[in-house]
N, C-alpha and C positions, 0 to 999 in steps of 0.2 A: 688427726686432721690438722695439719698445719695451715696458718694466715702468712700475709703477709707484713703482719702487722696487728695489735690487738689495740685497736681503736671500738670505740662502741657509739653510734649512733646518735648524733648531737640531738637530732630530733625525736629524743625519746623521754628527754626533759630530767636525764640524768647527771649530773654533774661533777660526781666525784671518780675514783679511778679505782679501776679494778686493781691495780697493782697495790692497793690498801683495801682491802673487803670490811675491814676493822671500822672502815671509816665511813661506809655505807650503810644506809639503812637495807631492812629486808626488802622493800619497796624496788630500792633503787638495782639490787640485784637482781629481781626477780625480774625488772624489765629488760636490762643487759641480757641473763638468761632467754628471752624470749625472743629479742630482737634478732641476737647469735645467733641463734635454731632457725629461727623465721629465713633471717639469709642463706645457710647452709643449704636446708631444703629447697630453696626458692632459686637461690643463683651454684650452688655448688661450690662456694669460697666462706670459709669458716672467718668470722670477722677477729677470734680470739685467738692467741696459740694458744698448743697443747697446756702449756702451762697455769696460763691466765683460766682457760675452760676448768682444769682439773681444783684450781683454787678458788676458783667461782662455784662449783658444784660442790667441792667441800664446805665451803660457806653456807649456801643454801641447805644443804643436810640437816647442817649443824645446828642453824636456827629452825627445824623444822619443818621447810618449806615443802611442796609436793609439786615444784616445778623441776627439780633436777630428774623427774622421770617422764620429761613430756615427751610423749610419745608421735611418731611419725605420721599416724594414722590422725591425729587430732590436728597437727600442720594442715595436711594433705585436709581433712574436713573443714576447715576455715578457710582455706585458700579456693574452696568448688563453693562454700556461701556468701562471701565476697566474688565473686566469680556470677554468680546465680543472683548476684542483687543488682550488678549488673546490666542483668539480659544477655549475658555472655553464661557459655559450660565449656570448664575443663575437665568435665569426666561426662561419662553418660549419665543417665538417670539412673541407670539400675547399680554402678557403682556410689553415688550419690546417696542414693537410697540404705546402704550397707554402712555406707558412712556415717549416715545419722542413725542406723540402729547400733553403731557402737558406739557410740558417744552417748545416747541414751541411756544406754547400760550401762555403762560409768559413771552415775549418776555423781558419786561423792566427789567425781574430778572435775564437776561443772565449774569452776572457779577459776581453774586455769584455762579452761577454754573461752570460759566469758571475758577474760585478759586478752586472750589474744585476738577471741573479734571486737574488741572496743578498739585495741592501739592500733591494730592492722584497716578495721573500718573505719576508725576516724582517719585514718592519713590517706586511704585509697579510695573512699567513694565519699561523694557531695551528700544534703543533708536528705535529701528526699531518699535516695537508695541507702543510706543509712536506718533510716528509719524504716523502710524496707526491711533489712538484713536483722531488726530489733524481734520485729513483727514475726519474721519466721522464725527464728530461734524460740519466741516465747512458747509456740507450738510445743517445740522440744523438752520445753520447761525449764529454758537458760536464760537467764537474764543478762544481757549484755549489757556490760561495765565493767568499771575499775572495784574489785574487792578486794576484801581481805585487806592486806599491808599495804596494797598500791593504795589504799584511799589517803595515807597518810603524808601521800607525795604534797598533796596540794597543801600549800599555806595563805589560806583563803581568809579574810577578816570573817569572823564569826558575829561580827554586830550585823542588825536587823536597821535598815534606816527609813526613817517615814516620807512617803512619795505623797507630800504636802498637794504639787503641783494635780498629782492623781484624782486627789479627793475631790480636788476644786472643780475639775478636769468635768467627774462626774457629776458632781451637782449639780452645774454647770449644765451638764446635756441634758438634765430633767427639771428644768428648768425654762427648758425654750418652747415647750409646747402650752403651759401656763403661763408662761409672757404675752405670747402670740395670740393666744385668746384674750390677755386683756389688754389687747393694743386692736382690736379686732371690731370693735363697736364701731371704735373712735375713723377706722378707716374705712369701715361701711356708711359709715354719715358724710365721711367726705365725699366719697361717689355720688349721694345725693346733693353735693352742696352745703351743707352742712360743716358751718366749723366747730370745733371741738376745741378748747384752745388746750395748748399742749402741757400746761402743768396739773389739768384734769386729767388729761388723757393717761399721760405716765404714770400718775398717785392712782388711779384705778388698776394702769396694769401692776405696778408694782405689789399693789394691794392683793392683787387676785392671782397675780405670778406666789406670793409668798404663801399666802395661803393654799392654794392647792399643790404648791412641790412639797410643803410641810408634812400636807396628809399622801400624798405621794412614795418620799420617802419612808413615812412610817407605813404604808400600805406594803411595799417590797420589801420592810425591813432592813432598809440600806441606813439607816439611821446610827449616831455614833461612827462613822464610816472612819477606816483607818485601815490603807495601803503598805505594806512594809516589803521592803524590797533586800537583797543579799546575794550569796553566790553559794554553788552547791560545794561542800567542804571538799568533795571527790573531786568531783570532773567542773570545777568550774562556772558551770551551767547557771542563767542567773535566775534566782527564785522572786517571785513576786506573788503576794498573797494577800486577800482581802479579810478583814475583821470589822465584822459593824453586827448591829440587829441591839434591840433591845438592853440585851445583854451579851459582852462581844465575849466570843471565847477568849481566854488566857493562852491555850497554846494549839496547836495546830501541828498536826503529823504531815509532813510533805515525803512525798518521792518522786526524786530527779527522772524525768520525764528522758534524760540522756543516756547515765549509769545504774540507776535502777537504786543510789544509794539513799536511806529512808533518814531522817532529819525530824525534832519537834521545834518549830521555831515557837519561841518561849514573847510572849505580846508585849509583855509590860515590864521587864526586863532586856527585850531589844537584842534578843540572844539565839543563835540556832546551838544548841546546848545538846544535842548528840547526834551522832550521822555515824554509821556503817557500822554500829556497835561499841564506838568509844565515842568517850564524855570529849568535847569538846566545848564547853562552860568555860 
């Protein structure tokens, strides 16, 4: 299959040149690799020549990968659930349906398929039919995202930083309805005539705003309250997380809500300290 050209896809967030595979990560092959294929089957023009494809799959071999055997039937099944999220079908149903029972049955190959509907859904459908396109995969038992070695693309700060503004944000809001009762006598007395004079009025509400958000907070155990906010190490994604109560926890298990990839953000140290399987401390 000859190109015209072995150019690879600026929007795939690859950078380096396949005419050095040396100088690539597995990451950044494995996306080349998929991008390739994806156009091949999609438009009929191979983006690599012969030569660039055969030293690009030798690469991938070599480090192990199990993208150099992706197969046409899993293209062809990503491109009918992208298709199907939609509200569009390029196959029937009852092709459709065959589709997903062999990808099910390939269970150990879920990794390259979950590749290819993250980079193909995130570029082709907006966020709602993405979310979509998550939702029914999970049926299948695929978590759509970036795994494996693609996680390793992103060079995301791994510091946790505190949404100061957040905290205030919410005391703040539990706090207006214990104001409001104690500024509430004072404006029932004016309806009658009644003045109140206003450095009474405010030292009661203040008095009775502070005491009841006090027992408030500690009633929901929002207490000690501390927001810490970051990016997910994979896909970007930005994480925000709450820690309060009595005794706050130290660290906290997250999974990216986008790529599916799982994170312990570390409290008191201000650190998301592993995501997709490596230490990232």
């Amino acid at each position: 299959m000859k190109s015209e050209g072995s150019n690879v896809n600026p929007d795939i967030g690859v950078s380096c040149s396949i005419d050095d595979p040396s100088s690539c990560s597995l990451a950044d092959l494995e996306l080349m690799y998929v991008d390739a294929l994806w156009n091949y089957y999609n438009g009929g023009k191979f983006t690599l020549s012969d030569e660039d494809y055969d030293r690009l799959r030798e690469e991938l071999n070599w480090q192990g990968s199990g993208f150099p055997t992706l197969r046409r039937y899993e293209i062809e099944f990503v491109q009918a659930a992208i298709s199907y999220s939609r509200g569009e079908s390029v196959v029937d149903d009852d092709k459709y349906e065959e589709l997903k029972r062999r990808v099910k049955a390939e269970g150990k190959r879920t990794d390259v398929t979950a590749l290819l509907l993250y980079t193909k859904g995130k570029e082709l459908l907006d966020e709602a039919e993405f979310e979509l396109l998550g939702a029914e995969m999970k049926k299948l038992g695929i978590e759509v995202g970036m795994k494996g070695a693609t996680c390793t693309l992103s060079q995301t700060s791994t510091e946790l930083i505190s949404d100061t503004s957040g905290v205030f944000t919410m005391y703040a809001a539990l706090a207006t309805v214990p104001l409001l009762l104690g500024l509430s006598p004072s404006i029932l007395l004016g309806f009658f005539g009644v003045h109140v004079p206003s450095g009474l009025s405010l030292g009661f509400a203040a008095t009775l705003c502070a005491g009841l958000t006090y027992k408030l907070v500690n009633y929901t155990n929002l207490q000690n309250a501390e927001i810490l906010i970051g990016a997910c190490p994979c896909c970007e994604m930005p994480i925000k997380q709450f820690f309060g109560g009595e005794s706050p926890a130290e660290t906290f298990e997250h999974k990216c809500s986008a790529c599916g990839t799982k994170c312990t953000l570390n409290r008191p140290k201000r650190l998301i300290e592993t995501a997709g399987g490596f230490s990232r401390a």
